[in-house]
C-alpha positions in Angstrom: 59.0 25.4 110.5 56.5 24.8 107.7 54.7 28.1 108.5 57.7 30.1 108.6 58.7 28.9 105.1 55.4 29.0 104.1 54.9 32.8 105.3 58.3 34.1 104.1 57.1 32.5 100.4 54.2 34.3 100.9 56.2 37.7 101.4 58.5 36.9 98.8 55.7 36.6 96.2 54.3 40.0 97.6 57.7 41.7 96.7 57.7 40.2 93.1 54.2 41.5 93.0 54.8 45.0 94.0 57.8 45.0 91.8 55.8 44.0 88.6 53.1 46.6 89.7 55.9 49.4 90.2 57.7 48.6 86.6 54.7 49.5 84.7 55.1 52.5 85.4 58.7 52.8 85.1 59.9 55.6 82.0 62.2 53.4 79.3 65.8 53.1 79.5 67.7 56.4 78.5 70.5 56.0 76.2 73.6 58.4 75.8 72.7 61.1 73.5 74.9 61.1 70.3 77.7 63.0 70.7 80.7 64.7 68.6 83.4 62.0 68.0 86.0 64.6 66.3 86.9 68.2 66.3 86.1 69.9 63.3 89.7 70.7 61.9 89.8 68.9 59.0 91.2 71.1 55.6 93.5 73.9 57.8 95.7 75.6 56.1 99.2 75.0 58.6 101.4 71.9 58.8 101.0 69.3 61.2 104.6 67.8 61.6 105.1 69.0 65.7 105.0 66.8 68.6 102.2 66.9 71.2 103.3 69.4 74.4 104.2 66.6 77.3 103.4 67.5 80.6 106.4 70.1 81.3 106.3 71.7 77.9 107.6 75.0 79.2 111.0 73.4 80.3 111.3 73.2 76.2 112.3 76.8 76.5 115.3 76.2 78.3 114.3 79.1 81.0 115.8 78.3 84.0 113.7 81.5 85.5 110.3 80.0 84.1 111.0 76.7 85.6 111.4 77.8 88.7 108.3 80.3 88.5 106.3 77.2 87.3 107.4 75.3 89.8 106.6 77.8 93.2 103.1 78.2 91.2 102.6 75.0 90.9 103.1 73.9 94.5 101.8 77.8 95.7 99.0 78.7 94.0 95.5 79.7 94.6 93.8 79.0 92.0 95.2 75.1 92.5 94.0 75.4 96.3 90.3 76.1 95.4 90.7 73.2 92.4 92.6 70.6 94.9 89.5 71.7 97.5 86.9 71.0 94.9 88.2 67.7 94.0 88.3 66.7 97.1 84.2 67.6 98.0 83.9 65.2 95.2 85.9 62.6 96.9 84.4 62.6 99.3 80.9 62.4 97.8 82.3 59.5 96.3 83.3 57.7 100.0 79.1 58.8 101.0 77.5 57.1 98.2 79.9 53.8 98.3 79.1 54.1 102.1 75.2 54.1 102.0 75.3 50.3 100.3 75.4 47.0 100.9 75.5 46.7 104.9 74.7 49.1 107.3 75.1 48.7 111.6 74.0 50.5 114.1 74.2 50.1 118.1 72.4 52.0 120.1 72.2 51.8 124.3 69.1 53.5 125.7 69.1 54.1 130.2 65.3 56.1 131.1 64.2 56.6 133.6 60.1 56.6 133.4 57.3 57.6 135.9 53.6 56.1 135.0 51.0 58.1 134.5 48.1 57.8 137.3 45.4 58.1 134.8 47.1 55.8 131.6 46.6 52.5 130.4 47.6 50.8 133.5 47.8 52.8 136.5 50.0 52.4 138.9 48.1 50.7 141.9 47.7 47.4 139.3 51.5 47.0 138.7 53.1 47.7 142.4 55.0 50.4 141.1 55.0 54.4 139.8 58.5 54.6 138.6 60.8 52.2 136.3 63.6 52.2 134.6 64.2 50.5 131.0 67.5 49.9 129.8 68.3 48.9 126.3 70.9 47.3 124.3 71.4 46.5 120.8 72.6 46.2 117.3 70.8 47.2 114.5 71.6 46.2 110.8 70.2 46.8 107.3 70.8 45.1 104.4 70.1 47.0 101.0 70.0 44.6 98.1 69.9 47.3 95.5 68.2 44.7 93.2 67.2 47.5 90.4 70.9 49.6 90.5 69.3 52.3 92.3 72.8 53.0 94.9 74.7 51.2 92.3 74.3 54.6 89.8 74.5 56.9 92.7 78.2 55.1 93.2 79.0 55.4 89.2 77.5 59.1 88.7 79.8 60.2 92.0 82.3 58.6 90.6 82.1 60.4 87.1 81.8 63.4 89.1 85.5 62.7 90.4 86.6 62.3 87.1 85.0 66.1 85.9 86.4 67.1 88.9 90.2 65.5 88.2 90.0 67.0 84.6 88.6 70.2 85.6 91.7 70.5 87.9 94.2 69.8 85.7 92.1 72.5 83.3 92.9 74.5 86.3 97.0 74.0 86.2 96.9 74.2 82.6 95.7 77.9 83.0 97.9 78.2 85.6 101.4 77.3 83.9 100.1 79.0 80.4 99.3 82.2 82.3 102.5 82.3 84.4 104.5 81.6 81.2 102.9 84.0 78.8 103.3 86.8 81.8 107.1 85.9 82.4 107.7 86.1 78.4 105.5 89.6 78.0 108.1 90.7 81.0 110.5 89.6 78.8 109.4 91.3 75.5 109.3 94.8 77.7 112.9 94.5 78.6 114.0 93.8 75.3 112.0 97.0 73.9 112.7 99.0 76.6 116.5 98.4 75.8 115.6 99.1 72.1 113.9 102.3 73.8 116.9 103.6 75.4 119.1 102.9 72.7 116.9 105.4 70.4 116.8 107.8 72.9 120.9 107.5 73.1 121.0 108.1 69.1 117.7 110.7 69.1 120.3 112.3 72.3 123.4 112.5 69.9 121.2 113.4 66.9 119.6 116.5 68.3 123.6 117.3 69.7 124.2 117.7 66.1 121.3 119.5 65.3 121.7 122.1 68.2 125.6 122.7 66.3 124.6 123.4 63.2 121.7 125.9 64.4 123.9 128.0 66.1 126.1 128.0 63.2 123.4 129.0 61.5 123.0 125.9 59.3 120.1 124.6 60.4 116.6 126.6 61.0 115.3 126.0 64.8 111.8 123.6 63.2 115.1 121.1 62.9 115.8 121.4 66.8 112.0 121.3 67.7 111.4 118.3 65.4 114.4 116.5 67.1 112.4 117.1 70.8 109.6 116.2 69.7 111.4 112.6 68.5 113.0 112.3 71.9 110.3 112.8 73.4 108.5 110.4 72.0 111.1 107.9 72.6 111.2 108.8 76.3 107.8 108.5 76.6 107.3 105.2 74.8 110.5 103.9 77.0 108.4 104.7 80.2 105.5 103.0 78.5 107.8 99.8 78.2 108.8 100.2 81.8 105.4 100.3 83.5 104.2 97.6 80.9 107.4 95.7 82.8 106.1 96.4 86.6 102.5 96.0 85.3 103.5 92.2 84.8 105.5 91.7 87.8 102.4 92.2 89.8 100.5 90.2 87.5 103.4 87.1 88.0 103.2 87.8 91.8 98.5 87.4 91.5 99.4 84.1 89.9 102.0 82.4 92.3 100.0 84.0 95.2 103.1 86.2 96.3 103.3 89.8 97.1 105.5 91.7 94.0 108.3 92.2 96.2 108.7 88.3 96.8 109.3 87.5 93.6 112.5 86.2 92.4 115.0 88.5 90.7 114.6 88.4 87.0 116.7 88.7 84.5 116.6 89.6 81.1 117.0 87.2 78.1 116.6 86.7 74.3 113.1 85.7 73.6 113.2 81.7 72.1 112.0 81.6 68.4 108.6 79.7 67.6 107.0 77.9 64.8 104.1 77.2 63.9 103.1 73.7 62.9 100.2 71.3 64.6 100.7 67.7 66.1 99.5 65.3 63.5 96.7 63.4 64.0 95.4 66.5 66.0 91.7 66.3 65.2 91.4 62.7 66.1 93.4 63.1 69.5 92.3 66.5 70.7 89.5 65.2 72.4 91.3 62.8 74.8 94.2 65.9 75.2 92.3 68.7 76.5 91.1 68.5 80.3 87.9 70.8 79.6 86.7 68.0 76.9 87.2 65.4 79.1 85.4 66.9 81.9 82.7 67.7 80.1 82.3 63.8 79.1 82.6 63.2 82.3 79.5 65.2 83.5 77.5 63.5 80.7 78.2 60.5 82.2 77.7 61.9 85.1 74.0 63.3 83.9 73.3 59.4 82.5 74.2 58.0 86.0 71.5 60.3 87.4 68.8 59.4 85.3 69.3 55.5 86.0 69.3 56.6 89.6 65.9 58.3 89.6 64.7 55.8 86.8 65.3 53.2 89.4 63.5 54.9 92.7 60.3 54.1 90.5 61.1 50.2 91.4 60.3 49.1 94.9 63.5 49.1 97.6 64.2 45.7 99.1 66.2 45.4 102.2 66.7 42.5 105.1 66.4 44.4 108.3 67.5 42.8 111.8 68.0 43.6 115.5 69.7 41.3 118.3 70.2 42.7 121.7 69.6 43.2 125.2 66.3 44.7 127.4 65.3 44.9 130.6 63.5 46.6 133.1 65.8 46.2 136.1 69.6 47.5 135.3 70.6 44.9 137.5 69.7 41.9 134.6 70.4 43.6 131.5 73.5 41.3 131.0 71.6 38.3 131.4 70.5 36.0 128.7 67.0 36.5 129.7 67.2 39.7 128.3 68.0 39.2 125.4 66.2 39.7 122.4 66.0 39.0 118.4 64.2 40.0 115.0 64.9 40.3 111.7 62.7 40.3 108.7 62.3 41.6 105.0 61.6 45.7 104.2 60.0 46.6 101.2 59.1 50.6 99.8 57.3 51.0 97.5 56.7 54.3 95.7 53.3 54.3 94.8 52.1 57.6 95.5 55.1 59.3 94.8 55.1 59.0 91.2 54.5 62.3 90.6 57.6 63.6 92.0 59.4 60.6 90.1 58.5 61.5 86.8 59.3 65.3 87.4 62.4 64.7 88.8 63.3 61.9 85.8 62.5 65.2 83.4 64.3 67.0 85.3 67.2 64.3 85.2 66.6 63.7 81.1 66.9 67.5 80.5 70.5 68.2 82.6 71.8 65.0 80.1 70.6 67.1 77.0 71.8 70.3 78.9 75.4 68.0 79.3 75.5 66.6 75.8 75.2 70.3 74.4 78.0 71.7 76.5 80.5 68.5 75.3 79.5 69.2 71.8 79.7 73.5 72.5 83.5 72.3 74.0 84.4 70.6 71.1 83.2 73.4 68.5 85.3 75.6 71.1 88.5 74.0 71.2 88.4 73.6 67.2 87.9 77.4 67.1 90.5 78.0 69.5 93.5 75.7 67.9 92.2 77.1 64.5 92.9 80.7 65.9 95.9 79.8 67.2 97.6 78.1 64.4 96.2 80.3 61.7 97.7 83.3 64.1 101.2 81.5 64.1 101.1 80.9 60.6 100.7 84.8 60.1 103.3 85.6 62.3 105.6 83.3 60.5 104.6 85.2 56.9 105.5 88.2 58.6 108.5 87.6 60.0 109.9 87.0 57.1 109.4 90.0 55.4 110.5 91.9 58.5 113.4 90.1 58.4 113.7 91.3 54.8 112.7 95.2 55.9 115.9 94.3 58.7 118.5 93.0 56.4 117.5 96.5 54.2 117.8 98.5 57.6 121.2 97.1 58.2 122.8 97.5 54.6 121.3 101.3 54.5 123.3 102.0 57.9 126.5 100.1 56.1 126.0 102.3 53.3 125.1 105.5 56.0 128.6 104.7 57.7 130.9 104.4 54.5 129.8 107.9 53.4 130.2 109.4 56.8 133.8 108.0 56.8 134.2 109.4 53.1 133.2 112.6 54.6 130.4 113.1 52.0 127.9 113.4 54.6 127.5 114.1 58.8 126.8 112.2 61.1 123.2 112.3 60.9 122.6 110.4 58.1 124.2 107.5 59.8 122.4 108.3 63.0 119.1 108.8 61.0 119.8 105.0 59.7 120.5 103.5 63.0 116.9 104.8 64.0 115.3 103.0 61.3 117.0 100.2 62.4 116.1 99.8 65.8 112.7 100.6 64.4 112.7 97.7 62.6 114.2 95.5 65.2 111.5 96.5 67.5 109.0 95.6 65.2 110.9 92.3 65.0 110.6 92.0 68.8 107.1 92.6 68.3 105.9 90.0 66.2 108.5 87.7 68.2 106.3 88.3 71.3 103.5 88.1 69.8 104.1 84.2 68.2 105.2 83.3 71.7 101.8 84.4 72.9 100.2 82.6 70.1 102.4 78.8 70.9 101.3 79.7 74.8 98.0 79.9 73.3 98.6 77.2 71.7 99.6 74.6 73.9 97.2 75.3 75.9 94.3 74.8 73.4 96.3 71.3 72.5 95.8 70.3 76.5 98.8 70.9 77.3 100.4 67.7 78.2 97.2 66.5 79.7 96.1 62.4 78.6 93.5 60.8 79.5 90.7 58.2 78.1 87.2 59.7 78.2 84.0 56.8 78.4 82.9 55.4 74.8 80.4 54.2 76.9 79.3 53.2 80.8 82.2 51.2 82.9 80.8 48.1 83.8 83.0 48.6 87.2 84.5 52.2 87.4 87.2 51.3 90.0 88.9 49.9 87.2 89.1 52.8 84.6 92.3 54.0 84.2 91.6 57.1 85.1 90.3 56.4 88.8 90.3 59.3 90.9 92.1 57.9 93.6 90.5 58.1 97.2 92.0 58.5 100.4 
């Protein structure tokens, strides 16, 4: 027993040895790069009174269509499929790397059948016999101490690859449900300027009746009665405009749930909801734990870090407790017999020693995608500052202009008042009035323009601002990342 204790010192003392040997060579601890800690929106000009979008900020429209297009795209759509698909290759990456540590098993049961060689090691005539079977039976097992956090990072960086992979899907619904509702509202916008459309055309129609009266009474010249086709026209033609704009984003709805166009729900037309324009407060500070893309670029720094304390620790020697207890035997007929049996089990060690080439590339290589990752958080901040700035700043112009639409409407509408009374005075014809109801479905489609476009901008919007999405990204490494609230649960 003294020798046994004595030799298994022994090999214990080798392993410290080789470990002390290996770590002087072993590249110094990497630390997380600095990275941006707020988005550069500090000094815009709009007002920051609004609430953050929750997660179903489209039912604040009170849309009973759009709900029910978000919902069939939510459950329906593509692009989801190849995110949910995704995610789960991450998963399951996650379930390998937690697999390969800590215990390992293996059984194995081996029948041959062998013939000896006449001319080997022992021939034949000196054991009695040519052929022989050998039957084996056993259990294998490996023990992997991980004692330098080599498996241990392969675990965390998987698991930080989850997390990029939960945010990036979530990035993936955002587009989803923005898309879907700035399609449904552009359909919306159509009808209400193809109605405007038709209307025109109906006055242009009556106007050009008049027109046609007074040139065959010899009133009017004919350039009157050519203007007045050349108007309607015009009208017709920008009404068909409106229509295939209208079909144009049918088929664009039906690409996003997945459907074919004649699948879709019927639609009907409504009153697009009015808009403002003012930011969450606090929106510079929060950003950053609101938009999906942020996060998952955090998460892939962390990600990158976990990979260069992976390779940082394959320059330290592996240490594992390998064993083996079965059966073997020669006859089949004894193979359950505790003759048979058999037993070992000792200490592994690897040590990389002529491999450090191929270490210290493949650290660089590690060190340089954590630079490359750093760059594309800090690039993802910078991008979502630019994009809420856009987006706000465009809402806020909207707004300016509205209002003196507005005032250009409120004009339109007292000059067709004023049109009217004279026409009922008898002063003047028709036309005058008819000329004044023109202007003012001009200037009501110009209202429904800028209408559209601030919905497009608060789509824009909420998307930039996340969109309902929440979640904590690292300050720095989880000491155990099963417990971070935002777990990417396995199966």
């Amino acid at each position: 027993m003294a020798s046994i204790t004595t030799a298994l010192q022994r090999r214990v003392a080798a392993v410290i040895a080789c470990g002390a040997l290996a770590a002087c060579a072993v590249p110094p601890r990497t630390e997380l790069p600095p990275l941006r800690g707020e988005v550069p929106l500090a000094g815009l000009p709009v007002a920051t009174t609004a609430q953050w979008p929750d997660a179903q900020w489209w039912s604040a429209y009170g849309d009973n269509q759009l709900d029910a297009l978000q919902a069939r795209a939510l459950a329906h759509a593509p692009s989801l499929d190849e995110a949910e698909r995704r995610l789960d290759a991450v998963v399951q990456a996650v379930q390998s790397a937690r697999a390969s540590a800590g215990l390992a098993a293996q059984g194995n049961l081996e029948v041959q059948r062998q013939r000896l060689s006449e001319h080997g090691l022992i021939p034949p005539r000196f054991l009695g016999f040519t052929w022989y079977n050998q039957a084996d039976l056993n259990l294998q097992f490996k023990y992997d101490f991980d004692l330098f956090g080599k498996t241990r990072a392969a675990i965390e960086g998987a698991l930080d690859q989850a997390r990029a992979a939960e945010a990036e899907r979530s990035a993936a619904a955002l587009a989803l449900t923005t898309a879907v509702a700035s399609t449904y509202f552009g359909w919306q916008a159509d009808q209400a300027h193809l109605a405007l459309a038709r209307d025109s055309e109906q006055t242009l129609v009556r106007y050009r009746s008049l027109v046609a009266l007074r040139l065959e009474r010899g009133i009017d010249v004919a350039d009157t009665l050519h203007q007045s086709d050349a108007r309607l026209a015009a009208v017709r033609e920008l009404a068909a405009g409106w229509s295939g704009s209208a079909q144009l984003r049918l088929a664009a709805l039906a690409a996003l749930l997945g459907v074919a166009p004649d699948a879709l729900p019927t639609l009907h037309a409504r009153a697009l909801p009015r808009v403002t324009g003012a930011l969450p407060t606090n929106v510079g500070l929060d950003l950053i734990a609101r938009r999906p893309d942020i996060a998952a670029a955090r998460w892939r720094v962390e990600a990158a870090l976990r990979q260069v304390d992976h390779v940082r620790a394959r320059f330290y020697p592996d240490v594992s407790l390998a064993g083996l207890i079965g059966l073997q035997s020669l006859d089949l007929d004894k193979l359950l017999s505790l003759d048979s049996r058999m037993l070992g089990f000792g200490p592994a060690v690897h040590l990389p020693l002529f491999e450090r080439g191929q270490l210290k590339a493949a650290h660089g290589v590690a060190q340089a995608q954590l630079l490359a990752a750093a760059a594309h958080y800090d690039s993802a901040v910078v991008a979502a500052a630019n994009d809420v700035a856009s987006q706000a700043l465009s809402l806020s112009q909207n707004q300016a202009r509205r209002e003196q639409r507005q005032s250009q409407l409120a004009a339109a509408r007292q000059l067709h008042e004023l049109a009217a009374a004279r026409v009922r005075q008898g002063i003047v014809d028709d036309r005058v009035t008819l000329s004044a109801q023109l202007e003012l479905l001009q200037q009501r489609d110009a209202l429904t323009a800028l209408d559209a476009q601030a919905l497009a901008a608060q789509i824009a919007l909420i998307k930039a601002l996340g969109g309902g999405y929440h979640a904590s990204t690292p300050a720095a490494p989880a000491a155990d990342p099963s417990n971070s609230p935002n777990r990417v649960p396995t199966p």
